[in-house]
Each structure stands twice: as structure tokens, then as C-alpha cells.
N, C-alpha and C positions, 0 to 999 in steps of 0.2 A: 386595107393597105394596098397600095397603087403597087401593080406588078406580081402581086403575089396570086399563086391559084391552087387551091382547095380540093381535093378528090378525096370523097368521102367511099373509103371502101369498107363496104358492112360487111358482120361476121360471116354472111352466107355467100360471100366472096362478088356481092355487088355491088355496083356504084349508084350513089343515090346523090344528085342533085336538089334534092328538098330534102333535108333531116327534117321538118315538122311532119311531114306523111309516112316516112318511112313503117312505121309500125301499125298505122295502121291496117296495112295487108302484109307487114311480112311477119311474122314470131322468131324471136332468136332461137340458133340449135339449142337443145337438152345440155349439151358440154359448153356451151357459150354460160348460161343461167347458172350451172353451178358453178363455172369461175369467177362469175361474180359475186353469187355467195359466199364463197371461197376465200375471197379478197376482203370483204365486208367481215367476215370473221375475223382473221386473219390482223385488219385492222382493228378491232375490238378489242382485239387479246392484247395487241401491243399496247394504245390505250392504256390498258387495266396496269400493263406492267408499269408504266412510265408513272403512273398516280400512283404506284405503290413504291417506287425510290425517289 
């Protein structure tokens, strides 16, 4: 989109201009990982309820 501009700020508080490389030298922090598992539960559970009403 014409005009628009993108800063991608990663969890360890930097800016990354290529998200395809990004990982491969950086690891998200320990409390990054679990809020994602966190979420991904989290969304499971709700999920489960919404198939059970």
C-alpha cells in the first residue's frame, strides 16, 4: 500500500527489516514462548466451550 510504512518491533525490543531472517539468529525471550503457549491454550479452551453450547 502506497504511503504506508512498517516497523517491525521484535519481542527483544528490535527492529527487523526482513522478518524471513529474523530467527534465524535471534530466539524469542523464555516469557515471550510461554505467552504464546499461553494464548494457544487459552484459545483451545475457548474452542472446546463454543463446540459444547
Amino acid at each position: 500500500m502506497e504511503g504506508v510504512r512498517v516497523i517491525n518491533i521484535m519481542a527483544d525490543g528490535t527492529i527487523c527489516n526482513d522478518l524471513s531472517h529474523y530467527l534465524d539468529d535471534h530466539e524469542l525471550p523464555e516469557n515471550v514462548m510461554r505467552l504464546i503457549a499461553d494464548f494457544i491454550r487459552e484459545g483451545a479452551r475457548q474452542g472446546e466451550n463454543q463446540n459444547r453450547t
